[in-house]
N, C-alpha and C positions, 0 to 999 in steps of 0.2 A: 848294586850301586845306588840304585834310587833309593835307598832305606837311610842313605844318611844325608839324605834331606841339603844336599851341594846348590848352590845360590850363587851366582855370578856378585864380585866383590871389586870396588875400586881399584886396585891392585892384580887385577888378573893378567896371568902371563897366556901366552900362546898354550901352549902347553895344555894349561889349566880349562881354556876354552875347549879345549878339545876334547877336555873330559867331560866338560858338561854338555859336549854333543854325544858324546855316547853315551851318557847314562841316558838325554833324551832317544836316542837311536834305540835303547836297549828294553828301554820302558816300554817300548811301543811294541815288542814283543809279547807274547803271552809266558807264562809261565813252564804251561806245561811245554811247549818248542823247546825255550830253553833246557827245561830237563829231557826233551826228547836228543837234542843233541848233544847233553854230558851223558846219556844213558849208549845212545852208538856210538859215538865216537873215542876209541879205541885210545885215545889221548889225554880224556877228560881228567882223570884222576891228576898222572903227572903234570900237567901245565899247571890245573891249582896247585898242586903243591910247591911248584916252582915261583910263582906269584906270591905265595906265603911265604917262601922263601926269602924272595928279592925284597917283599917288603918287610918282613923280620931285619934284613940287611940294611934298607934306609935307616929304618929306625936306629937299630944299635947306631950307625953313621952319626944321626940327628943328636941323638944322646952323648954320643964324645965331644960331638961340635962344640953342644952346648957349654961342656964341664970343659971345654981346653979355651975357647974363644969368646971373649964378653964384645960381642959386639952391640954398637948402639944405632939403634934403626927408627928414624922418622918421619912422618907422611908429610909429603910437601906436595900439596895439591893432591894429583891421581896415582903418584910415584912414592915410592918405598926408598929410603934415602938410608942407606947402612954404612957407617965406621966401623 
């Protein structure tokens, strides 16, 4: 997660904050732990896959959204303001 370079933005949700604590949370790991724990645990494989999965599945989502619904979105102060 730290590789894409995530930066807190005027518009951040809950959510959002919460990613940028775990990519800090995870950074703070070493590398190799990390691959120590996709190497034993017996699970590693299928959860990425399933995570490639779920966000293959936003995307396609994002991508209909797009082509079915024009909405018009603008920043009013700190806020995200969508028709």
């Amino acid at each position: 997660l730290g590789t894409l370079d995530l930066r807190p933005t005027p518009i951040d949700t809950k959510g959002f904050e919460s990613v940028l604590k775990l990519v800090e949370n995870t950074n703070a790991d070493s590398f190799e732990l990390f691959y120590g724990l996709y190497k034993y645990n017996e699970n590693s494989s299928l959860t990425i896959r399933k995570m490639q999965v779920a966000l293959d599945e936003v995307v396609a989502k994002l991508r209909v959204e797009e082509k079915n619904h024009r909405c018009v979105c603008v920043m009013q102060g700190n806020l995200l303001m969508c028709e």
